[in-house]
C-alpha positions in Angstrom: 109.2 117.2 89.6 107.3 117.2 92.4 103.6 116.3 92.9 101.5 118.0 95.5 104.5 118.2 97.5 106.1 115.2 97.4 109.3 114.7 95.8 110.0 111.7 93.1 111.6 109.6 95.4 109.2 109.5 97.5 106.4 108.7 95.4 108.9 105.9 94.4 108.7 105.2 97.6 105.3 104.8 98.4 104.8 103.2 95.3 107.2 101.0 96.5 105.2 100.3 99.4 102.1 99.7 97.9 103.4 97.1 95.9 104.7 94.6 98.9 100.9 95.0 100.0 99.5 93.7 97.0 102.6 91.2 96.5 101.2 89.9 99.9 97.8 89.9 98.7 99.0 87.7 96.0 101.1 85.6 97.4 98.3 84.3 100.1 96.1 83.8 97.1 98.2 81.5 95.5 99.2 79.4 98.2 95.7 79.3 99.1 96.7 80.5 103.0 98.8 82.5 105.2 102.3 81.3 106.2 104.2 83.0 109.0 107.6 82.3 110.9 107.8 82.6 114.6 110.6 82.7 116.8 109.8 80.9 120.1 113.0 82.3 122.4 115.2 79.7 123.6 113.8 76.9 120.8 114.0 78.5 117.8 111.3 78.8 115.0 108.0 77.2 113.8 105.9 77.8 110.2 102.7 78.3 110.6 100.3 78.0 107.6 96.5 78.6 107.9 94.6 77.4 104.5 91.8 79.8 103.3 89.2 78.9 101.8 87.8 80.5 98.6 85.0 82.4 99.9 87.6 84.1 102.7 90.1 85.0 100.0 87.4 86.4 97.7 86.5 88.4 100.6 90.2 89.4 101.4 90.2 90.7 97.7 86.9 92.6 98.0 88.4 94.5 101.3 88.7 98.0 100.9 92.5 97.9 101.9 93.0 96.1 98.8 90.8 98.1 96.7 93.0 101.1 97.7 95.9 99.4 96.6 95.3 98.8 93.5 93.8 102.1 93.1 97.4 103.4 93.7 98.9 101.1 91.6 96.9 101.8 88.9 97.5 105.6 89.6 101.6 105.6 90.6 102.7 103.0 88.1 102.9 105.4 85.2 104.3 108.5 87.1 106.9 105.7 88.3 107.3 104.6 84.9 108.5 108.0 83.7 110.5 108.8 86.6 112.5 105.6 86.0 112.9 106.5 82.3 114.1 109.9 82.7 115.7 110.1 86.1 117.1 106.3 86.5 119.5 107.6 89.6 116.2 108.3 91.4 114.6 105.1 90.7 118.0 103.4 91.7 118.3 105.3 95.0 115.1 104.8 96.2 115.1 100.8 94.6 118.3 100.4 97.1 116.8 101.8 99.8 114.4 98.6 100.1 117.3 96.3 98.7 119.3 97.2 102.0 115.9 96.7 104.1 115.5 93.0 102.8 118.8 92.0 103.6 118.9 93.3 107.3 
């Protein structure tokens, strides 16, 4: 199947995307903050954490980045859905692809 030109793995693939955005997105909500690692050469690394307060995550989750994302969520989950069902390989191949990124 393709859609508009794009293949099913890589609307897997986007979808794929898409989802580590809003994972971030909820992540800093529930820790209430941002946390970041940051390699200072020759000393090693510091965690840095800056608390939010309500009002700026509310507005984080009005932006219209995050709008979008959950627009494509809402509209990729099922096609994803069915891919997985009836062509598992491709779900697999693209689901390894991002496997192999997060241990590198």
């Amino acid at each position: 199947m393709e859609l508009h030109g794009l293949t099913n793995e890589e609307i897997i693939f986007i979808y794929k995307i898409n989802q580590k955005s809003i994972d971030t997105y909820n992540l800093i909500v529930e820790k209430k903050g941002i946390y970041d690692e940051l390699e200072i050469p020759e000393m090693g690394y510091i965690s840095v954490f800056k608390n939010m307060t309500d009002d700026e995550l509310d507005i984080m989750m009005e932006s219209e980045h995050y709008k979008m994302c959950v627009q494509i969520e809402n509209k990729l989950a099922p096609v994803v859905d069915m891919i997985e069902e009836t062509l598992p390989e491709v779900y697999e191949k693209v689901e390894n692809i991002f496997k192999k990124l997060s241990e590198e």
